[in-house]
C-alpha positions, 0 to 999 in steps of 0.5 A, spaced: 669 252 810 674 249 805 668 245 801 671 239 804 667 235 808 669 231 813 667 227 819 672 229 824 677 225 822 684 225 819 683 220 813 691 219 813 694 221 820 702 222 819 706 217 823 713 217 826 718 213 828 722 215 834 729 214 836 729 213 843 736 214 844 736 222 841 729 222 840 730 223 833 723 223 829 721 221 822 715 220 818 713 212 817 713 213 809 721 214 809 724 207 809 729 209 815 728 204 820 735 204 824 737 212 827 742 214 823 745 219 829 747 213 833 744 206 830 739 205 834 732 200 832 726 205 831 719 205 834 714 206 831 709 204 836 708 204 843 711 197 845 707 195 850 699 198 848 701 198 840 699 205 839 702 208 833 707 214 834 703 221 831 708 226 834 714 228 832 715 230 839 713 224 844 717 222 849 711 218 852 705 214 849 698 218 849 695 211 851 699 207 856 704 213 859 710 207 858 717 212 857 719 211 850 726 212 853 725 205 856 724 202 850 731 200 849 732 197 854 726 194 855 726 191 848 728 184 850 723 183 855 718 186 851 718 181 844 718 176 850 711 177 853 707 176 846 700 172 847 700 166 845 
């Protein structure tokens, strides 16, 4: 044991922002919110479920399943479908 009790969970998981163009990942603590390989606006949530991005490596919410890469071309129709 490390002499740190926990209770099972992280009190500060990493989150990402994801570029869903060339996947490119970084931590949400940066102020990077457009990819500098190729301009494109970052996620940092699943635009359909909300869910936050915790893998460097996701290509699909953990949640929901939506496919990130359809993310950009799903944008406008995605901020239209906000509940009143």
């Amino acid at each position: 044991m490390s002499g740190i009790e926990t209770d099972g969970e992280d009190p500060s998981p990493v989150r990402f922002r994801l570029c869903v163009r060339c996947f490119r990942a970084v931590p949400t603590s940066t102020n990077e919110r457009y990819c500098i390989n190729d301009g494109s606006q970052m996620l940092e949530q699943c635009p359909m479920c909300k869910t936050p991005i915790s893998s460097p490596y996701a290509r699909y919410c953990a949640v929901c399943g939506f496919e990130f890469v359809l993310a950009d071309s799903w944008r406008g129709q995605i901020e239209m479908r906000t509940p009143l």
